[in-house]
PDB file of N, CA, C and O in Angstrom:
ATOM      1  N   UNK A   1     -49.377  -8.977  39.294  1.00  0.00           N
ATOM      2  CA  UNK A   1     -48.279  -9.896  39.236  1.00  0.00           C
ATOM      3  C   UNK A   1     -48.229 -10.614  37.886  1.00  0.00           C
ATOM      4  O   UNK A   1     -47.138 -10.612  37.316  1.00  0.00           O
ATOM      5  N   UNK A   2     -49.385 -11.300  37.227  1.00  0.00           N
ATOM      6  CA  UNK A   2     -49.632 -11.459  36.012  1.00  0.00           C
ATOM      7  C   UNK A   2     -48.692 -10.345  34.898  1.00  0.00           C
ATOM      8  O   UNK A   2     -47.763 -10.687  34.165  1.00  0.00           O
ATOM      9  N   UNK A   3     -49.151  -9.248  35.023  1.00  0.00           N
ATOM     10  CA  UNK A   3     -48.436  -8.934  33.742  1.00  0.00           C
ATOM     11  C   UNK A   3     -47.179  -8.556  34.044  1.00  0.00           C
ATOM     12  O   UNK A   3     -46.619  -8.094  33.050  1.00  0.00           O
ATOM     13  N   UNK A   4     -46.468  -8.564  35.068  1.00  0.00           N
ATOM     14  CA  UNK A   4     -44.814  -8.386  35.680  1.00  0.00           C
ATOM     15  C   UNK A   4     -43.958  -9.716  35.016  1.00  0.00           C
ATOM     16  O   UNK A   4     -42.782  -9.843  34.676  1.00  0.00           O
ATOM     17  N   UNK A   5     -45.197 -10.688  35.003  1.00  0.00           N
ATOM     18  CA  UNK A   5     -44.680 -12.490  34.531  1.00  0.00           C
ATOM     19  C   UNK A   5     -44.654 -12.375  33.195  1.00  0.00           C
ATOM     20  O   UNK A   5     -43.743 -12.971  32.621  1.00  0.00           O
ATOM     21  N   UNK A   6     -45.610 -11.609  32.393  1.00  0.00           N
ATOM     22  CA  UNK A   6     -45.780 -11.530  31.257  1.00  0.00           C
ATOM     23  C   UNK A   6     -44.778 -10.705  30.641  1.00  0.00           C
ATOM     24  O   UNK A   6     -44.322 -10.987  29.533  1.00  0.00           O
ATOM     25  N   UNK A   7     -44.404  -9.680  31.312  1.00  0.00           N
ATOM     26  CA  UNK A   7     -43.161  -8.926  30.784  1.00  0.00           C
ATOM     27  C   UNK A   7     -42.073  -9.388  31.082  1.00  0.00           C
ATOM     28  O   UNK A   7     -41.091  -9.330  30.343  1.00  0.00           O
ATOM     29  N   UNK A   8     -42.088  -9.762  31.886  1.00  0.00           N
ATOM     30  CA  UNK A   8     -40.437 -11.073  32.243  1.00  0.00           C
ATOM     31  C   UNK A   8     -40.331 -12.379  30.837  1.00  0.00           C
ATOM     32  O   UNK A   8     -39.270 -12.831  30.406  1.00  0.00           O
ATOM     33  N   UNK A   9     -41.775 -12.776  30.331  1.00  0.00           N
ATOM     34  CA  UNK A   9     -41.373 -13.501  29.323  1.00  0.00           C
ATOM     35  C   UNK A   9     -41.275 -12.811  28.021  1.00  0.00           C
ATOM     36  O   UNK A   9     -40.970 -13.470  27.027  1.00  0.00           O
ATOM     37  N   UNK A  10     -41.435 -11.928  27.962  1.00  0.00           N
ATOM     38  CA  UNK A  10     -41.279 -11.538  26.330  1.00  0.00           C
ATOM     39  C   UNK A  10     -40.462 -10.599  26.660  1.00  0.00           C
ATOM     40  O   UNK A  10     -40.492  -9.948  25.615  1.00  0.00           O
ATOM     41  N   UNK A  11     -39.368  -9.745  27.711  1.00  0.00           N
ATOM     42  CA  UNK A  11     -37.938  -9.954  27.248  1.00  0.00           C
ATOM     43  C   UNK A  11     -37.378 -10.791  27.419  1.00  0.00           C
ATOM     44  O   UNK A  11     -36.265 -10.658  26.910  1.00  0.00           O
ATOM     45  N   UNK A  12     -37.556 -12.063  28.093  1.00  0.00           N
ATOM     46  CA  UNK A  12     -36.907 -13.636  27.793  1.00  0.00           C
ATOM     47  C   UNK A  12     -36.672 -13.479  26.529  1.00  0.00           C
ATOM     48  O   UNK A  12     -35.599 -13.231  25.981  1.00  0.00           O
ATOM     49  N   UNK A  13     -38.134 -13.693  25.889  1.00  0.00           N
ATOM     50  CA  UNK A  13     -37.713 -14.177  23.928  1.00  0.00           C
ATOM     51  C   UNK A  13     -37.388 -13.064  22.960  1.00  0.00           C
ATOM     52  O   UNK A  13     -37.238 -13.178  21.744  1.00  0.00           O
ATOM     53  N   UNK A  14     -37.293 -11.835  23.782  1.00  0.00           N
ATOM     54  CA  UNK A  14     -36.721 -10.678  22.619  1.00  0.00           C
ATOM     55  C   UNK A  14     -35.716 -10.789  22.828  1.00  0.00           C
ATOM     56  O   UNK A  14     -35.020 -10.317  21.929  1.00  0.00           O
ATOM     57  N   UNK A  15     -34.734 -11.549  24.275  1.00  0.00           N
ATOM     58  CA  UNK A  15     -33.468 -11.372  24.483  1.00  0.00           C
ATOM     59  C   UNK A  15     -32.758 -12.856  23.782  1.00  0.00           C
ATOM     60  O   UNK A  15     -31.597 -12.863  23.372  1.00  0.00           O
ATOM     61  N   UNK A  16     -33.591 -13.984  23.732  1.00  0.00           N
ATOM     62  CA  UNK A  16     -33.171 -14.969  23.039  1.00  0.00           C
ATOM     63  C   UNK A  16     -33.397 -14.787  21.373  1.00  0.00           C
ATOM     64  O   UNK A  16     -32.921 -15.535  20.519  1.00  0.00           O
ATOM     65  N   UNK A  17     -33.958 -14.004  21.211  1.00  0.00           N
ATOM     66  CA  UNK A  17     -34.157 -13.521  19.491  1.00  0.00           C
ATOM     67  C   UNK A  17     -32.594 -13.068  19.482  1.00  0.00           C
ATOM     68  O   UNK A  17     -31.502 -13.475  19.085  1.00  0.00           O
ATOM     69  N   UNK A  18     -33.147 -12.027  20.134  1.00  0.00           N
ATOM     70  CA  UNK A  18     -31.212 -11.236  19.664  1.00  0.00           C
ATOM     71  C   UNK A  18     -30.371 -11.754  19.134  1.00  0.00           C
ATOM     72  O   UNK A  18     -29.764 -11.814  18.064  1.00  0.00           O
ATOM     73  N   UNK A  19     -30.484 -12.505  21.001  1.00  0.00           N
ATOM     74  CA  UNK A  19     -28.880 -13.680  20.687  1.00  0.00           C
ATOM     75  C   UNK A  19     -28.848 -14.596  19.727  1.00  0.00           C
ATOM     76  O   UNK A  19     -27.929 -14.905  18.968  1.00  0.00           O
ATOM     77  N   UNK A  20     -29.487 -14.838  19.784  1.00  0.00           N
ATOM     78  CA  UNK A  20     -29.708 -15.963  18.037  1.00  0.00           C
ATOM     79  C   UNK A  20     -29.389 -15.254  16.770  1.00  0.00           C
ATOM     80  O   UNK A  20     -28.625 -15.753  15.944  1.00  0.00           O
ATOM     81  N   UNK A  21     -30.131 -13.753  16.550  1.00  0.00           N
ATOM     82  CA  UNK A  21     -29.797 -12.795  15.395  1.00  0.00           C
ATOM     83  C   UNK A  21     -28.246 -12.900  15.709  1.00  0.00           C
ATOM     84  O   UNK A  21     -27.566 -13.728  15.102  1.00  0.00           O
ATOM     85  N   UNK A  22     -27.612 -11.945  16.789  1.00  0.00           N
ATOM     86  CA  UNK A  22     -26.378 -11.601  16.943  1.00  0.00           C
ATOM     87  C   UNK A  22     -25.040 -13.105  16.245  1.00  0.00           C
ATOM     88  O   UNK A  22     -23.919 -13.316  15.782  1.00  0.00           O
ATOM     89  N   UNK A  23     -26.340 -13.722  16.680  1.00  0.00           N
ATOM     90  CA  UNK A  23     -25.011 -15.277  16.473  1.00  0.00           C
ATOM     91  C   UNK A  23     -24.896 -15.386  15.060  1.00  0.00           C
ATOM     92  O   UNK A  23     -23.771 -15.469  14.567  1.00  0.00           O
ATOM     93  N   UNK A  24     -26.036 -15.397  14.259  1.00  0.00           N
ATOM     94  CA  UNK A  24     -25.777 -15.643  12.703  1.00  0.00           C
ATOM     95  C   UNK A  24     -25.707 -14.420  12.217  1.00  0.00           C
ATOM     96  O   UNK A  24     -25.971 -14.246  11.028  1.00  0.00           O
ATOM     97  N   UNK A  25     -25.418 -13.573  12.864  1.00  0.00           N
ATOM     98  CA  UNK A  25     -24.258 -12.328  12.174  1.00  0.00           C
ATOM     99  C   UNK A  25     -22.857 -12.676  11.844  1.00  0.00           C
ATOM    100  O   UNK A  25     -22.124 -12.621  10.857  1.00  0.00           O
ATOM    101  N   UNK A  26     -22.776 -13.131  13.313  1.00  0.00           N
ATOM    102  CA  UNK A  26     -21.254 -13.136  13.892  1.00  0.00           C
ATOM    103  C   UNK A  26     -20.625 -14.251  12.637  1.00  0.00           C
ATOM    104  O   UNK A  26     -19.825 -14.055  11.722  1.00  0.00           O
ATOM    105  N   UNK A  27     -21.587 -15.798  13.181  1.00  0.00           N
ATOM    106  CA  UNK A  27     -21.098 -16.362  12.149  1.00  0.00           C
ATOM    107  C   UNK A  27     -21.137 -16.425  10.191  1.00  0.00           C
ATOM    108  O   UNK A  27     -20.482 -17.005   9.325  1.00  0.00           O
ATOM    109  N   UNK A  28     -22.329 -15.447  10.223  1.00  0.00           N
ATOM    110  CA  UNK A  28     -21.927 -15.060   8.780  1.00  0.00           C
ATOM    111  C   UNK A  28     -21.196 -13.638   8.210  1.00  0.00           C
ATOM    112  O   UNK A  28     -21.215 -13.400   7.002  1.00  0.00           O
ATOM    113  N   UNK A  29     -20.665 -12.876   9.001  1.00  0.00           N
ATOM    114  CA  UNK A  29     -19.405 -11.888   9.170  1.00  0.00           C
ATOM    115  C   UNK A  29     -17.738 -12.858   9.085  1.00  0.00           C
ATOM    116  O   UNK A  29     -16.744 -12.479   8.464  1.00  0.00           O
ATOM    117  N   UNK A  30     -17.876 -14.273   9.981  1.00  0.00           N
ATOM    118  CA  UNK A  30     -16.954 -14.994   9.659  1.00  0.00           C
ATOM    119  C   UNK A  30     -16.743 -15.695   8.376  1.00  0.00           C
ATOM    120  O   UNK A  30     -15.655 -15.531   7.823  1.00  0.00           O
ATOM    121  N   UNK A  31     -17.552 -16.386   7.875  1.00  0.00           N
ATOM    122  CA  UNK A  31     -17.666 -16.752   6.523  1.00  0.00           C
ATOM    123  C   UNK A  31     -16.997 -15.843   5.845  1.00  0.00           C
ATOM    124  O   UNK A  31     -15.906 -16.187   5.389  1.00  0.00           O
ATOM    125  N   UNK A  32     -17.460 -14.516   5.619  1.00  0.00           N
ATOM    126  CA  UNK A  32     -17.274 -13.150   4.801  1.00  0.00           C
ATOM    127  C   UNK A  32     -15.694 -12.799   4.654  1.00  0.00           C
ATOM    128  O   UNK A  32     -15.021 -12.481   3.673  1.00  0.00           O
ATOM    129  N   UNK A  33     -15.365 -12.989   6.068  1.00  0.00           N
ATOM    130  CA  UNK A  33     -13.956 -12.658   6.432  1.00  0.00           C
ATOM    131  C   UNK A  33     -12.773 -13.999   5.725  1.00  0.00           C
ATOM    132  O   UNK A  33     -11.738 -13.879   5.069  1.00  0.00           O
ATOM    133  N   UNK A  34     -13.392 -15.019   6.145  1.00  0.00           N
ATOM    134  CA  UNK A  34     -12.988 -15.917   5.597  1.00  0.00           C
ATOM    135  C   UNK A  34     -12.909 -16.764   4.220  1.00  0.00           C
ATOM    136  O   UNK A  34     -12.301 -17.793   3.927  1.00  0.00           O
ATOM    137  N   UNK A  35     -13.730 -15.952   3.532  1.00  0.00           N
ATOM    138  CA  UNK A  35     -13.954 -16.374   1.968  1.00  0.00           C
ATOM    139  C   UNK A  35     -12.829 -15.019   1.506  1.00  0.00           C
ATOM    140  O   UNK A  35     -12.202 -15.024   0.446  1.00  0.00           O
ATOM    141  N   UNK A  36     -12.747 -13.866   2.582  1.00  0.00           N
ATOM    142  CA  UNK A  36     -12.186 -12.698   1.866  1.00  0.00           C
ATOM    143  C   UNK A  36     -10.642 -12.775   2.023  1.00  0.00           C
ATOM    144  O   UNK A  36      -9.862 -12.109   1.342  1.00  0.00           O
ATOM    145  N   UNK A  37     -10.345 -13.501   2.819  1.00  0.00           N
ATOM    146  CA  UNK A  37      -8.758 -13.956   3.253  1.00  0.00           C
ATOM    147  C   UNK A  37      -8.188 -15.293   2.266  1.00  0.00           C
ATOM    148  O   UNK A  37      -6.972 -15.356   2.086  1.00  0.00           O
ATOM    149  N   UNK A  38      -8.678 -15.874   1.921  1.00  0.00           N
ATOM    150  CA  UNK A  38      -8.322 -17.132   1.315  1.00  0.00           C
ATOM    151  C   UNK A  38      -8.554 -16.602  -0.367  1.00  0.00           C
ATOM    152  O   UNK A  38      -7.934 -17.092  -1.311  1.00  0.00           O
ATOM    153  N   UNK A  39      -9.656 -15.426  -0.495  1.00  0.00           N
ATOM    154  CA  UNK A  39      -9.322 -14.912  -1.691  1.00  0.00           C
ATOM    155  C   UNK A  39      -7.866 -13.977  -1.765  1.00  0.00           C
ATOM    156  O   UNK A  39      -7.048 -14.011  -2.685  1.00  0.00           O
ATOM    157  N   UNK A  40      -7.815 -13.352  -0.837  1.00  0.00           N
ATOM    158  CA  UNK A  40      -6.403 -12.140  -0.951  1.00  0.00           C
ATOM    159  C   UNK A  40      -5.138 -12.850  -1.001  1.00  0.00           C
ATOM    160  O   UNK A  40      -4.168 -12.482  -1.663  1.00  0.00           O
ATOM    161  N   UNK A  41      -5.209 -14.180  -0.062  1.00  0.00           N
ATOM    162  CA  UNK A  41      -4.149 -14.953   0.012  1.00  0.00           C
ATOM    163  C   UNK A  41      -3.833 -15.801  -1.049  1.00  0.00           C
ATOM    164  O   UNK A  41      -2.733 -16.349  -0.975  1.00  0.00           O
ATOM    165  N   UNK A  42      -4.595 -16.064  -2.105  1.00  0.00           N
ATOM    166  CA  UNK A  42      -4.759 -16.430  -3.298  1.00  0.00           C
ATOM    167  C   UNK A  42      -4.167 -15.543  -5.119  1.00  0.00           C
ATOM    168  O   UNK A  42      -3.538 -15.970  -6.087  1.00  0.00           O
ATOM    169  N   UNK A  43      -4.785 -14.246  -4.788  1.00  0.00           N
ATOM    170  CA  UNK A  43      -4.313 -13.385  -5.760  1.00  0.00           C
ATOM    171  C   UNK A  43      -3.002 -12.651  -5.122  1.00  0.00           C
ATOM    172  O   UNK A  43      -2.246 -12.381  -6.055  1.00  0.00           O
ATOM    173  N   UNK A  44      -2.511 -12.272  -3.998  1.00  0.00           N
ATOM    174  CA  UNK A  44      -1.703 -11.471  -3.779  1.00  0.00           C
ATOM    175  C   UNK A  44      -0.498 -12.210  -3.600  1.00  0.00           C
ATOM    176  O   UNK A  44      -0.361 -13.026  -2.689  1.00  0.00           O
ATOM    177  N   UNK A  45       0.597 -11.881  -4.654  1.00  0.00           N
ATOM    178  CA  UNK A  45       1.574 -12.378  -4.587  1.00  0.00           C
ATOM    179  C   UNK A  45       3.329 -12.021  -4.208  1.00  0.00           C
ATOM    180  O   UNK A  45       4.468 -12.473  -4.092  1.00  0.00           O
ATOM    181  N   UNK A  46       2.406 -10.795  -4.141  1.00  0.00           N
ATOM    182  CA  UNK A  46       3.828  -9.554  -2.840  1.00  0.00           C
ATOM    183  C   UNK A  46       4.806  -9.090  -4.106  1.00  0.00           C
ATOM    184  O   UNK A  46       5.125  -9.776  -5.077  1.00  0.00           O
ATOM    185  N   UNK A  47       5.214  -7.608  -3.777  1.00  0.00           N
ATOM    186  CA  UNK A  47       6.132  -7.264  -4.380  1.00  0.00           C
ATOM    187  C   UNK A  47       7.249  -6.604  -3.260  1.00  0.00           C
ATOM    188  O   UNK A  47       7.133  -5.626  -2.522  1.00  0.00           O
ATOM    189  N   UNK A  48       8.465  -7.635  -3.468  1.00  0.00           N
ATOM    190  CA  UNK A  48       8.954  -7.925  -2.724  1.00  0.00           C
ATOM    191  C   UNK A  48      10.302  -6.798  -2.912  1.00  0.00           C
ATOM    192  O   UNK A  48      10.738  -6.355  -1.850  1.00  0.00           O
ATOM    193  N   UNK A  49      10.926  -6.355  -4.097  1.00  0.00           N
ATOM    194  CA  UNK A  49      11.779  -5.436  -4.528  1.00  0.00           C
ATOM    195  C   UNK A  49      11.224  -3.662  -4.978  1.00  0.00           C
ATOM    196  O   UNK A  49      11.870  -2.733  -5.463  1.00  0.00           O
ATOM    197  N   UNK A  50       9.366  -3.791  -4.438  1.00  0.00           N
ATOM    198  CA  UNK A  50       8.931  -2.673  -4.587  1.00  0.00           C
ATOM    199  C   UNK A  50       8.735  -2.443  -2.949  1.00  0.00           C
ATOM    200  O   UNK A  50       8.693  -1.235  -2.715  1.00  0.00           O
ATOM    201  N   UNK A  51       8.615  -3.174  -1.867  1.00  0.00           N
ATOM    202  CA  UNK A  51       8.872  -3.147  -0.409  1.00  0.00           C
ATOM    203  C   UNK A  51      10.317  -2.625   0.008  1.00  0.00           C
ATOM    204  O   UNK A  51      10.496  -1.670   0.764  1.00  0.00           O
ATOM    205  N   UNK A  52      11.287  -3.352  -0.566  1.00  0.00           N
ATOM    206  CA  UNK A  52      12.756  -2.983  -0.617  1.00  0.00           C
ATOM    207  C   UNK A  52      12.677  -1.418  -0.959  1.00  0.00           C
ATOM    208  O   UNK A  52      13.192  -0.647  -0.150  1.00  0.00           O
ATOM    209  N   UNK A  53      12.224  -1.038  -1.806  1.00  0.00           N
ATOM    210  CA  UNK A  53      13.038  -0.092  -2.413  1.00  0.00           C
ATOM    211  C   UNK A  53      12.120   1.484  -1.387  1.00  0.00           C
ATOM    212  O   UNK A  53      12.456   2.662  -1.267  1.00  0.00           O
ATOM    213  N   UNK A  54      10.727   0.573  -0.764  1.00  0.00           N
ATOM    214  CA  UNK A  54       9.785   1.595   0.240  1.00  0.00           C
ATOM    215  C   UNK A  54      10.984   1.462   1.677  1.00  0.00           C
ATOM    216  O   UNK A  54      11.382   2.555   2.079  1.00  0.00           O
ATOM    217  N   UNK A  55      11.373   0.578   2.199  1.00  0.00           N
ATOM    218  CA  UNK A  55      12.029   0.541   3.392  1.00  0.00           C
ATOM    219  C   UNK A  55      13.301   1.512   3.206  1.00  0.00           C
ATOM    220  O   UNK A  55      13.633   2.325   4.068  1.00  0.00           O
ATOM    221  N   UNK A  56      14.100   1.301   1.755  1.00  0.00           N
ATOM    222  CA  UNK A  56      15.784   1.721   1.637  1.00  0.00           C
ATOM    223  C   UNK A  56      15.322   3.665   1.485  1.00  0.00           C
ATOM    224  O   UNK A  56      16.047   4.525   1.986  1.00  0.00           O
ATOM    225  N   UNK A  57      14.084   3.986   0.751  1.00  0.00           N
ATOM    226  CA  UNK A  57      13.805   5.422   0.667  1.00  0.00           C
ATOM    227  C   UNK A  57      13.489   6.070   2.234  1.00  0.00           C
ATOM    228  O   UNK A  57      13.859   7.090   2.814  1.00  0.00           O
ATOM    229  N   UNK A  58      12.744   5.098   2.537  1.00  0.00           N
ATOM    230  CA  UNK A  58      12.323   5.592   3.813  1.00  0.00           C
ATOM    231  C   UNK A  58      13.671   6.010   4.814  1.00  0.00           C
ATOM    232  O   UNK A  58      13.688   7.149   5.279  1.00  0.00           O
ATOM    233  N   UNK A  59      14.583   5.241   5.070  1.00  0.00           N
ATOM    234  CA  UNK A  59      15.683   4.904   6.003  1.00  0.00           C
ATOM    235  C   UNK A  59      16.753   6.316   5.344  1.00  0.00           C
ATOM    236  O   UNK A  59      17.284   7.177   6.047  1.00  0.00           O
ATOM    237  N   UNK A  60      16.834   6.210   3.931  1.00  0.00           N
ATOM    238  CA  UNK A  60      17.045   7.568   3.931  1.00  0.00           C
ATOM    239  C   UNK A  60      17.173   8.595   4.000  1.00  0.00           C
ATOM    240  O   UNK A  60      18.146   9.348   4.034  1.00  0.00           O
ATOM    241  N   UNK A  61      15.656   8.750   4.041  1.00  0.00           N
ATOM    242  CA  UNK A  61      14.483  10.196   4.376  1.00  0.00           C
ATOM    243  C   UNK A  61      14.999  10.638   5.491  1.00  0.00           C
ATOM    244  O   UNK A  61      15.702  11.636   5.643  1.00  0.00           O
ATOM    245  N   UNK A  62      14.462   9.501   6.664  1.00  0.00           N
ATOM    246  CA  UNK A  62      15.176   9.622   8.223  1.00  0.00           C
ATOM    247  C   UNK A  62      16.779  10.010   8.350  1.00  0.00           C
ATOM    248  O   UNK A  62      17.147  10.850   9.170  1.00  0.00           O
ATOM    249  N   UNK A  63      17.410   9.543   7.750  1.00  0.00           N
ATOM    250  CA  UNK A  63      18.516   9.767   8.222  1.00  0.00           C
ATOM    251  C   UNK A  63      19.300  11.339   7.595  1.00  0.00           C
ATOM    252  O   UNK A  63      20.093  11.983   8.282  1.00  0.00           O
ATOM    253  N   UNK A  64      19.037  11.588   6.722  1.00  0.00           N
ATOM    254  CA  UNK A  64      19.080  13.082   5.920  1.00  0.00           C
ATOM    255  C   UNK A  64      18.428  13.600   6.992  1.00  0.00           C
ATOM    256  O   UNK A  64      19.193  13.866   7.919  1.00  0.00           O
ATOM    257  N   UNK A  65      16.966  13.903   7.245  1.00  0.00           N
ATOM    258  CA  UNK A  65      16.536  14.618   8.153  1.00  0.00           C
ATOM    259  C   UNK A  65      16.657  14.823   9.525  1.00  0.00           C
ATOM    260  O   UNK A  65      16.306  15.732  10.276  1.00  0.00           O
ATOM    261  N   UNK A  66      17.561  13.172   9.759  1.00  0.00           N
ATOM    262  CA  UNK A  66      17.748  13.299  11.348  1.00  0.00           C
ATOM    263  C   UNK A  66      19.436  14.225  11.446  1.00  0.00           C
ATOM    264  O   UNK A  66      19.731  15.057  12.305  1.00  0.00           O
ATOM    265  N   UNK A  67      20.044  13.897  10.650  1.00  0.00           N
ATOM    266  CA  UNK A  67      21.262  14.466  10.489  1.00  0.00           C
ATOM    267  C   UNK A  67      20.871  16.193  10.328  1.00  0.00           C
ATOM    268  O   UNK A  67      21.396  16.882  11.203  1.00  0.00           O
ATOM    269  N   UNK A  68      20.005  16.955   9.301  1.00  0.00           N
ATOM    270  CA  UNK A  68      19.869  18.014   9.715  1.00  0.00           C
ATOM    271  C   UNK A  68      19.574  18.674  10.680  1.00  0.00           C
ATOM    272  O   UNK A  68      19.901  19.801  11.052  1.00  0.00           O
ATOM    273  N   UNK A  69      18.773  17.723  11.175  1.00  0.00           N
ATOM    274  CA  UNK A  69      17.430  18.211  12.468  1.00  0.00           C
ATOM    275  C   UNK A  69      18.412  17.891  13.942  1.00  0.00           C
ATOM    276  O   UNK A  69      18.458  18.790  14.781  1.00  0.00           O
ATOM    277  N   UNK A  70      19.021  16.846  14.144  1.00  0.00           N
ATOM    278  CA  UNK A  70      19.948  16.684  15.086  1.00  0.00           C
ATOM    279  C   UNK A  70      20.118  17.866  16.146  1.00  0.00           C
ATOM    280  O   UNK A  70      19.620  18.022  17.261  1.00  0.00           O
ATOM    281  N   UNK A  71      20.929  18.579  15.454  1.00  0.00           N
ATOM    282  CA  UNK A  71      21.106  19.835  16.562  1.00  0.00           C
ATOM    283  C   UNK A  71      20.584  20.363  16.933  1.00  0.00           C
ATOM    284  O   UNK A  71      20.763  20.932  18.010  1.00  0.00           O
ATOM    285  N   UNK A  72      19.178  20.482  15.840  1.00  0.00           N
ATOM    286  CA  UNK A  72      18.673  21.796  16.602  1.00  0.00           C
ATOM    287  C   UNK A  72      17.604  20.880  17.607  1.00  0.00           C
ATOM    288  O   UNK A  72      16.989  21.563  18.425  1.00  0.00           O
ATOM    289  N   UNK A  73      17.319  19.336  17.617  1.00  0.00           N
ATOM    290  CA  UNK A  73      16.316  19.014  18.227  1.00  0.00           C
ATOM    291  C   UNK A  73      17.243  18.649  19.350  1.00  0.00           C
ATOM    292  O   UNK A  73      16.628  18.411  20.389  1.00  0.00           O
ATOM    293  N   UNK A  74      18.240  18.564  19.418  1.00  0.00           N
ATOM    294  CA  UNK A  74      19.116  18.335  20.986  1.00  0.00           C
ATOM    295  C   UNK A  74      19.067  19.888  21.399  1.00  0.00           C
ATOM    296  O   UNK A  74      19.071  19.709  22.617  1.00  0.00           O
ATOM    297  N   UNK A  75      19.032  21.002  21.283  1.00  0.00           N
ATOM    298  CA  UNK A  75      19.368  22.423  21.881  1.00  0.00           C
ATOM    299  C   UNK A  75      17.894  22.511  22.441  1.00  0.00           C
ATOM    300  O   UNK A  75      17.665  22.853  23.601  1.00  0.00           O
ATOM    301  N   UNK A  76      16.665  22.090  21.298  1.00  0.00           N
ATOM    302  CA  UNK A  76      15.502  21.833  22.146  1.00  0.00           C
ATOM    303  C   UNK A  76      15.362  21.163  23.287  1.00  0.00           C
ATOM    304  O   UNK A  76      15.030  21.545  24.409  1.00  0.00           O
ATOM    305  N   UNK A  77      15.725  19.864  22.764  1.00  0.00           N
ATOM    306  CA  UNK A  77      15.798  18.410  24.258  1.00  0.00           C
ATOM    307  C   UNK A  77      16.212  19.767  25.854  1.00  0.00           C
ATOM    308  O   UNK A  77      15.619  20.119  26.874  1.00  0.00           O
ATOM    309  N   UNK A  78      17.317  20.039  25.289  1.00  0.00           N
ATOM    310  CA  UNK A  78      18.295  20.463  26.422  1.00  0.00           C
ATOM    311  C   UNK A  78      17.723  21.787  26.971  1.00  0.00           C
ATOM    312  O   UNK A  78      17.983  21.989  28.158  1.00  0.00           O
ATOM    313  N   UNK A  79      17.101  22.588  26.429  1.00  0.00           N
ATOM    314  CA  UNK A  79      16.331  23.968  27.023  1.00  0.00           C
ATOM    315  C   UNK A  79      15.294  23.333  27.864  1.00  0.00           C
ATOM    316  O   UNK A  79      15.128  23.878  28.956  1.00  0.00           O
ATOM    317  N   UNK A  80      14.370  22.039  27.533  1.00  0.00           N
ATOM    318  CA  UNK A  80      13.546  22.011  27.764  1.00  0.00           C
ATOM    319  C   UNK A  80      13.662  21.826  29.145  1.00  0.00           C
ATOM    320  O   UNK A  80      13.199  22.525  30.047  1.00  0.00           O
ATOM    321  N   UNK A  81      14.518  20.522  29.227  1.00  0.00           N
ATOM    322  CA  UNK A  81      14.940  19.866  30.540  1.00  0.00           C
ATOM    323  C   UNK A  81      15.808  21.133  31.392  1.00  0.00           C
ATOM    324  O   UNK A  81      15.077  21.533  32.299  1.00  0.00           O
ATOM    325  N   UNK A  82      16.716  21.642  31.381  1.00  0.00           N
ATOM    326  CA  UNK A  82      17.188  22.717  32.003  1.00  0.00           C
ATOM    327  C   UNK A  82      15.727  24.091  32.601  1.00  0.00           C
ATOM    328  O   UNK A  82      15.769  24.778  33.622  1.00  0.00           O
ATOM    329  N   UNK A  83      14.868  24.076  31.774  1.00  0.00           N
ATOM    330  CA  UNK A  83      13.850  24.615  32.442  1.00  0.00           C
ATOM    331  C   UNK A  83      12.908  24.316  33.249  1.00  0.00           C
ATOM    332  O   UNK A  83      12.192  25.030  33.951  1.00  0.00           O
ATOM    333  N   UNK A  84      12.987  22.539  33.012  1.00  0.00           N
ATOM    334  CA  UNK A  84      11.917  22.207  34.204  1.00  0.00           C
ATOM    335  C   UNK A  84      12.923  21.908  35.410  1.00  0.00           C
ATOM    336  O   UNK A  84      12.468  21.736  36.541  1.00  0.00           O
ATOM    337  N   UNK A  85      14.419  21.842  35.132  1.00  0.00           N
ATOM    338  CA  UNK A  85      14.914  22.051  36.882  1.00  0.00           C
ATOM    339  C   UNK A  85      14.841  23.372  37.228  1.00  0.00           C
ATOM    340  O   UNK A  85      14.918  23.565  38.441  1.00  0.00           O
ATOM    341  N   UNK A  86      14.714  24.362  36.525  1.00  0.00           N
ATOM    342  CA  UNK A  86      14.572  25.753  37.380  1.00  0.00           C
ATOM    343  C   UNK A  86      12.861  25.754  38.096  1.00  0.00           C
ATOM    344  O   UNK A  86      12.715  26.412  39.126  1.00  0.00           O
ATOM    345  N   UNK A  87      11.896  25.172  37.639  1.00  0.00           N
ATOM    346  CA  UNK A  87      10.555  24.818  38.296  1.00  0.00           C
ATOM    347  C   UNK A  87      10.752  23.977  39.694  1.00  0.00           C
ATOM    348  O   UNK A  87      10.265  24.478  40.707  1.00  0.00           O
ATOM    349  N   UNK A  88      11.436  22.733  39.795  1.00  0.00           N
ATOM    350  CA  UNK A  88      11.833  22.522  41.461  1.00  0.00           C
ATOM    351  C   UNK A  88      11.825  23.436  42.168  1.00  0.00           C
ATOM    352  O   UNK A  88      12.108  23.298  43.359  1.00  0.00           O
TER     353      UNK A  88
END
């Protein structure tokens, strides 16, 4: 019974080690995060007409391609569904 007591206390204090390690991780992972955000938020000052000009290419792209692709991805849509009512 002795050493059942004895092994009950020393994972007590390997499990209170941990948690203590785990904690000044956690809170020095926050620091880290937080010295690294207040730096980015500091130097980064957005480019705001090089975002514009990523959204207006993009919306483009899509719409050229949806306009080609259109038909043939509705004749798909429509085979597909017409074949799973012949499976009922």
């Amino acid at each position: 019974m002795k050493f059942y007591k004895k092994l009950m206390e020393m994972a007590r204090a390997i499990t209170d080690r941990m948690c203590v390690l785990l904690i000044q991780f956690v809170a020095a992972m926050r620091r880290r995060l937080t010295q690294s955000m207040r730096e980015f938020a500091t130097d980064e000052q957005g480019d705001v007409p090089g975002w514009v000009l990523v959204v207006l290419m993009t919306t483009g792209l899509v719409t050229a391609i949806w306009t080609i692709a259109a038909p043939r991805l509705t004749a798909i849509l429509k085979n597909s569904l017409d074949s799973m009512n012949g499976i009922r």
